[in-house]
N, C-alpha and C positions, 0 to 999 in steps of 0.2 A: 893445551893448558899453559898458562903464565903466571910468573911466581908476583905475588903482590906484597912484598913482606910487611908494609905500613900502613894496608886494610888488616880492619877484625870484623869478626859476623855475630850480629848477635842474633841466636834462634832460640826458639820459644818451645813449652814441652804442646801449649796450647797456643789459640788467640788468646790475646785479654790475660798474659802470663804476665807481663810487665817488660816484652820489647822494646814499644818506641818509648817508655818511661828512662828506661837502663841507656840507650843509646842516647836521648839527652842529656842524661846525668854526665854519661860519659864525657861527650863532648862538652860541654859546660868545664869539665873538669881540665880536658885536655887543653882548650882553648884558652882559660883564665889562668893558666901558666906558659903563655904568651907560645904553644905550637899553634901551629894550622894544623885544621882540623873541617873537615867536612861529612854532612851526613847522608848516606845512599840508602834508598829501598832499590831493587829491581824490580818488583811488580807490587803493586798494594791494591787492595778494594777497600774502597771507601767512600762513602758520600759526601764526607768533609773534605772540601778539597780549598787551596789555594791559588791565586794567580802571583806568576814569578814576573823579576821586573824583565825576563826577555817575552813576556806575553805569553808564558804556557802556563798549563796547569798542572799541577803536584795535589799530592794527599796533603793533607792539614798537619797533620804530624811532620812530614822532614820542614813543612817552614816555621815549626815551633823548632825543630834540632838545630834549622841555620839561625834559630834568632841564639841557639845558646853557643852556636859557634858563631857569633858577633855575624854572620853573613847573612847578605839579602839571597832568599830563596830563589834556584835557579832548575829549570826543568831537567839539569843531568843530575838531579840529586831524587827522581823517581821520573825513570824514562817510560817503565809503564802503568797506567792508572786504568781499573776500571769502577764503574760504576752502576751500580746492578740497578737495572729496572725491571727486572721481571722476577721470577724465581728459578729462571734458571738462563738466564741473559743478563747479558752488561754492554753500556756504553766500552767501547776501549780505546781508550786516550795515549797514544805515544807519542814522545816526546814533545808534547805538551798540548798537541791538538788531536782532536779528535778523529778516528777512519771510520767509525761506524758503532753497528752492534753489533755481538756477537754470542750464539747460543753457547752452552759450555764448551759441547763437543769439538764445535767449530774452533774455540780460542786454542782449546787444548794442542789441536794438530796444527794452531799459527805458531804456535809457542819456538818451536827454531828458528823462525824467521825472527823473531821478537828478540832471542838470543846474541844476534848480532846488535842491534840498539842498546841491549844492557851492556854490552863490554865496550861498545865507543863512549858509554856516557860514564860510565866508569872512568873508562882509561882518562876521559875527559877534566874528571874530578881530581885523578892523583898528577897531574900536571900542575893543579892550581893550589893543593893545599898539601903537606907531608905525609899526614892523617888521612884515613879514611872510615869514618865509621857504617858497619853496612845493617839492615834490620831485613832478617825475615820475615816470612808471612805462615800464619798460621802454624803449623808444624811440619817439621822436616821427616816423624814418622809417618806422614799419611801416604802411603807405600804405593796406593793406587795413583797418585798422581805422580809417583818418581820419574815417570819417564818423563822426557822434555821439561823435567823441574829447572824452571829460570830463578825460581823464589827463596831455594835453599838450599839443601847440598849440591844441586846442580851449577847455582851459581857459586858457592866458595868451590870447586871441585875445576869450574872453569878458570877463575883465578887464582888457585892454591892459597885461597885465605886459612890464617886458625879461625877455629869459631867456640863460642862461648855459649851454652845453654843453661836459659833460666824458668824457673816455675815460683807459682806462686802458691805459698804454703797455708794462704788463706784459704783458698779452697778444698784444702784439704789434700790427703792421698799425694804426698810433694815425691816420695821416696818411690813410688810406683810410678809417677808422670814420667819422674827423669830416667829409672832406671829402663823402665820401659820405652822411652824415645829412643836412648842409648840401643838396646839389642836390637831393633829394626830398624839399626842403622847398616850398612856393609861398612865391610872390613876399611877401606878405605878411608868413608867415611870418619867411624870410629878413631882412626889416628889424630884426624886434623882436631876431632874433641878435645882443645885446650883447659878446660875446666867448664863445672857447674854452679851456677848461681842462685840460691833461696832469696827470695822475694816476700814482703810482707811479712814478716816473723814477727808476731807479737809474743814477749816474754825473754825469758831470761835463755840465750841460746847456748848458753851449757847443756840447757834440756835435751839438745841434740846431738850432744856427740856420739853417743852410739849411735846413731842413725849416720851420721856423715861417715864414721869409721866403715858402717858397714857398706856406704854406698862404693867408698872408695876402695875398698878390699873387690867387691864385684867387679869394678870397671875401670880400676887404676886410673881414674881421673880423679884429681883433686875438686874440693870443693872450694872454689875460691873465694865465696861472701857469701855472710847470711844481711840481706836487705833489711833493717825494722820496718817493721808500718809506720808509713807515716803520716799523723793524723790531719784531718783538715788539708791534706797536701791538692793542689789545684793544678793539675796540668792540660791543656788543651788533650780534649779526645783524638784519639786517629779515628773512631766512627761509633761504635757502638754507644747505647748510654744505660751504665750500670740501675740497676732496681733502685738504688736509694737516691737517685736522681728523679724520679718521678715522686717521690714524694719527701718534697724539700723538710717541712715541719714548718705548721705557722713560724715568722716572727712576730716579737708582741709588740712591739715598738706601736704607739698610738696613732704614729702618721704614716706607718707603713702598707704599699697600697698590694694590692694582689692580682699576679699577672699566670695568665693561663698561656701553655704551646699546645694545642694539639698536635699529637708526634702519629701523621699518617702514617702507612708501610713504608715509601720513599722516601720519608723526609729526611732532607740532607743540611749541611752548615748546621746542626745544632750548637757550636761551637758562636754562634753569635747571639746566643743567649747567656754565655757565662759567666758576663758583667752582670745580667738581673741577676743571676744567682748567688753571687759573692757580692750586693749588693748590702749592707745590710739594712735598709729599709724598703727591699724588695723583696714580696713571697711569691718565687716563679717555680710554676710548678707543670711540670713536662705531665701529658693526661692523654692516654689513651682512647679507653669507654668512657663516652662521655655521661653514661647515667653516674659519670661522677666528679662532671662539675658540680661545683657549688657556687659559684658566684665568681665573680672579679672587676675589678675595675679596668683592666688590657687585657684583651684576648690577640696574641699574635699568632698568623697563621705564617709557620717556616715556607725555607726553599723546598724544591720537591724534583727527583731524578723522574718522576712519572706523574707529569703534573697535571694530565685529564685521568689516568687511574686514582690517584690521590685525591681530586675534587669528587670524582662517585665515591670515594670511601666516603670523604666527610657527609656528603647528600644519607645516602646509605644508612648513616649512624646518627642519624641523627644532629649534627654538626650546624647545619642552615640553622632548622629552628633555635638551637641554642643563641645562636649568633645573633637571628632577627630579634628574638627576646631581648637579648643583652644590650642591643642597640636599643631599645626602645625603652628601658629604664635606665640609659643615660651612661652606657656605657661605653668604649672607644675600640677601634679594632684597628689592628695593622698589619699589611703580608708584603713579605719580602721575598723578592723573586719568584718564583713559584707561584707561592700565598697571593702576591701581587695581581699576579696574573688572574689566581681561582676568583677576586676580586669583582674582575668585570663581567661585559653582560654573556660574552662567548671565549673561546679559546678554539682554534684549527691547526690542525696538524694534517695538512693536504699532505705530505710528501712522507709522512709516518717517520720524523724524526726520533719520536719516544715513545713508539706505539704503532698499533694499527691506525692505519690512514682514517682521519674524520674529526669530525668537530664535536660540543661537547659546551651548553649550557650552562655559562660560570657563575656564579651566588649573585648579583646584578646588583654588589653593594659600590661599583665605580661605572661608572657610563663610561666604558671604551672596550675595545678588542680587540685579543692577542693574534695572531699568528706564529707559528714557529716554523722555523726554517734553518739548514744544514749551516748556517753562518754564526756559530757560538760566540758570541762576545766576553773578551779576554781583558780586562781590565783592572789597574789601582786607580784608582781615584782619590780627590782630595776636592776639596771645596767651601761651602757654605751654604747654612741653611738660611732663607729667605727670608721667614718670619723674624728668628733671632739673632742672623749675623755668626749662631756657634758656626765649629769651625767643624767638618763632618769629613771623617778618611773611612777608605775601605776597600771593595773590590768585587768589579761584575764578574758574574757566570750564568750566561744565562744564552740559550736560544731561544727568538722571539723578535715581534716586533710590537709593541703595542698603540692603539693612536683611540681619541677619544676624546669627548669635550671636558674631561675631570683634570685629562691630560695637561690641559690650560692653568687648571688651580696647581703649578709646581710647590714641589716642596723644596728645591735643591739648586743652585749655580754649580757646577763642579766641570771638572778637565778631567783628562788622563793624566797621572806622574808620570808614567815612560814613555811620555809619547806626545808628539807634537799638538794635541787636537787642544781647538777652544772650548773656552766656557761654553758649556749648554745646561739648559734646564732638565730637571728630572723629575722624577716622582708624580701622584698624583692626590690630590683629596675630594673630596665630597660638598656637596654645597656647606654644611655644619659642619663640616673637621672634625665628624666624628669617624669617618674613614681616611685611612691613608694607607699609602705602599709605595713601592722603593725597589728599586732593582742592585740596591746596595748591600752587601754583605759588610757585617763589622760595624754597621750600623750604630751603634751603642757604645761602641770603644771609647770615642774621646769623651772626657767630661763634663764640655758645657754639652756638648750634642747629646751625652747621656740626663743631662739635668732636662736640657730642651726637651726631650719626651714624654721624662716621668712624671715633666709640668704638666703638659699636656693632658697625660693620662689620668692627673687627680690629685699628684703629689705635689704638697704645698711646701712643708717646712724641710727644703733640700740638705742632705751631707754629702758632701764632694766627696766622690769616690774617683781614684783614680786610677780604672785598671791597669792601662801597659804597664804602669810601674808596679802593681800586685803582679802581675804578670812574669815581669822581669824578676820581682824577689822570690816568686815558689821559683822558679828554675835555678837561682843560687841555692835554694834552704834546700831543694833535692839533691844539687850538687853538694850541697854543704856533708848532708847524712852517709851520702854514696863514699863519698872520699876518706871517710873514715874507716870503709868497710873493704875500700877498691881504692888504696894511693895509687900517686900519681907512679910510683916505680912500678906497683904490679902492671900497669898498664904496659911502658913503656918495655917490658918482658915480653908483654902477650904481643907487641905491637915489634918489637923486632927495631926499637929506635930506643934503645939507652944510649947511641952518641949523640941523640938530638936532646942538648943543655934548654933549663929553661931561661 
């Protein structure tokens, strides 16, 4: 064990407590009072993931932390990623590329060897920035997995970090999550518990003081903030998508057009849907069962970690026929990655990169065919689109290769940003352009490139929307609420740098 005194941990009593939320606020915080400041996971699952500019992949979440600590996302800022394609398997991704799959059992007994990557990319991180902020996964009580735990008390326990645990009072039962995290904790553990954090408190938090007394009478930690709720707040997902995301609420706007996800068991990047959403002359709306579509003008089919499992779901449920119908009264369809792929007339996976070995009948709304193969491609991209000239940024992940006479109808000139290679063409459509797809994530980000679609898709009387910059404003306005609740001194306390001036 080695002392780290200018990392902090932040753990959670659950998932979805408000981790990677509190870790960006943080850093945001830390950063716009001019320290360095960097954000670490040691292991994360997730589907949402990022490509960094040294060409690896991270969870979606640390490269929303490095965008609030002003840095370009780097693969020692989540050394290990997995990503589940089965129910009880995952992709597992270290440091930033991929070694394979791996059933639980299997990962569990890698998890030492995996130990050593988290502390070089660590140690990696507090070389370049003063700061370190670190995020658990899931909970630090789940007792069955302590042993070989890289993800939470095993990892602050290897670096002698404090750690900071927080819950969300929205779901209820806050005083039972924490107190209860807290006692199946060991003794050791328990010391390095710097304090607890309430998350989500709507109301007047006087409400609580008996309850904070009593928590801190039990377990001599302080409660360092209670979080408010905060409403409308937009932050990039780490993976999951909360119940009131599937069902956004008409808007009424008269020229507002209506765009459907079908959200298979894998699907992954949902996170490039959340310009249609914060849209507001967009009603995008995440759907499961499809006995409950109802119409739309864009049906996008996302990325997919299991992309010939995810094409039997849609078959399965009914998904083909909706689609052939929707095309046929004049509707537009578009798949990104994955989607892209379900598009054409087949997909193979000879060498069972995401699956059992075999091919697999794709919706035959693109004349071309996938292959997939162990060579994942790692990509930012930047470019333009064909038709309009917008201007189109974003980022490949995808194994595959695709080739195809629709192939020819590009939608896209684009390069690598990190990386020496030339323009090539991309994407593909359909003889009528009522199909397209794109091996492009973020697709939607820039403005004209967002206007170029929703033209396409039916929308005439456009409002410039400009995500990055909404983007950039929720992570100050969450920074803005945190800091009133968590200054910059308590931190620099917890953090062991009150002689770093700002």
């Amino acid at each position: 064990m080695f002392s780290s005194p200018h990392s902090l941990m932040v753990q959670g009593t659950t998932s979805d407590a408000g981790k990677s939320i509190l870790v960006t606020a943080i850093c945001r915080i830390i950063a716009r009072h001019g320290i360095s400041v960097a954000p670490f996971k040691p292991q994360n699952m997730a589907l949402n993931s990022a490509v960094t500019t040294d060409g690896g992949e991270i969870g979606r979440a640390q490269a929303v932390q490095a965008q609030a600590c002003f840095l370009a996302p780097s693969i020692s800022m989540n050394p290990v990623l997995l990503k589940p394609n089965s129910d009880c398997g995952s992709q597992v991704i270290v440091n930033g590329k991929a070694i394979g799959n791996m059933e639980a059992v299997a990962y569990h007994q890698y998890k030492p060897e995996l130990l050593k990557h988290v502390l070089t990319a660590h140690s990696h991180l507090t070389q370049s920035a003063s700061v370190v902020i670190v995020e658990g996964a899931g909970s630090p009580a789940e007792i069955n997995l302590r042993e070989h735990d890289i993800a939470n008390m095993g990892f602050a326990e290897a670096i002698d970090c404090p750690v900071i645990i927080v819950a969300d009072i929205d779901r209820g039962g806050v005083f039972a999550h924490l107190y209860g995290t807290y006692a199946l904790l060991s003794e050791s553990e328990q010391k390095r518990v710097k304090g607890f954090v309430i998350n989500r408190f709507r109301g007047n938090p006087a409400l609580l003081e008996s309850g904070l007394r009593w928590l801190e009478e039990k377990t001599s930690v302080p409660v360092l903030a209670v979080i408010p709720f905060i409403h409308n707040l937009h932050i990039e997902a780490e993976d999951s998508i909360s119940q009131n995301q599937y069902k956004q609420g008409d808007k009424t706007a008269l020229n507002a057009i209506k765009v459907v996800v079908p959200m298979y068991p894998r699907a992954s990047n949902h996170t490039d849907f959340d310009v249609l959403r914060m849209h507001p002359q967009v009603d995008c709306e995440f759907v499961k069962d499809s006995t409950e579509f109802m119409g739309a003008d864009l049906i996008v089919l996302p990325g997919s970690k299991s992309v010939r499992g995810d094409l039997q779901w849609l078959k399965d449920n009914g998904w083909l026929t909706i689609i052939q119908r929707h095309l046929r009264l004049g509707g537009k369809v578009l798949g990104i990655c994955g989607g892209f792929q379900m598009l054409g007339n087949s997909i193979a996976d000879p060498d069972g990169v995401e699956s059992a070995a075999g091919s697999s009948e794709g919706l035959g709304l693109l004349a071309m065919q996938t292959t997939l193969n162990e060579n994942k491609v790692l990509r930012n991209i930047e470019g333009t689109c064909l038709n309009t000239q917008a201007t189109v940024t974003g980022y490949e992940i995808h194994a595959g290769i695709s080739i195809g006479e629709d192939l020819a109808r590009s939608l896209f000139s684009i390069r690598g940003i990190d990386t020496d290679d030339t323009a090539s063409l991309e994407g593909a459509k359909n003889s009528d352009d009522s199909v397209r797809g794109s091996y492009i994530h973020g697709l939607f980000d820039q403005p004209d490139m967002l206007a170029a679609l929703l033209q396409w898709a039916g929308l005439q009387a456009l409002e410039t929307f400009d995500y990055p910059a909404h983007r950039e404003q929720q992570i100050d306005r969450l920074a803005d609420h945190v800091e009133k609740v968590m200054p910059l001194t308590m931190l620099k306390t917890l953090l062991n740098i009150q002689s770093i001036n700002e």
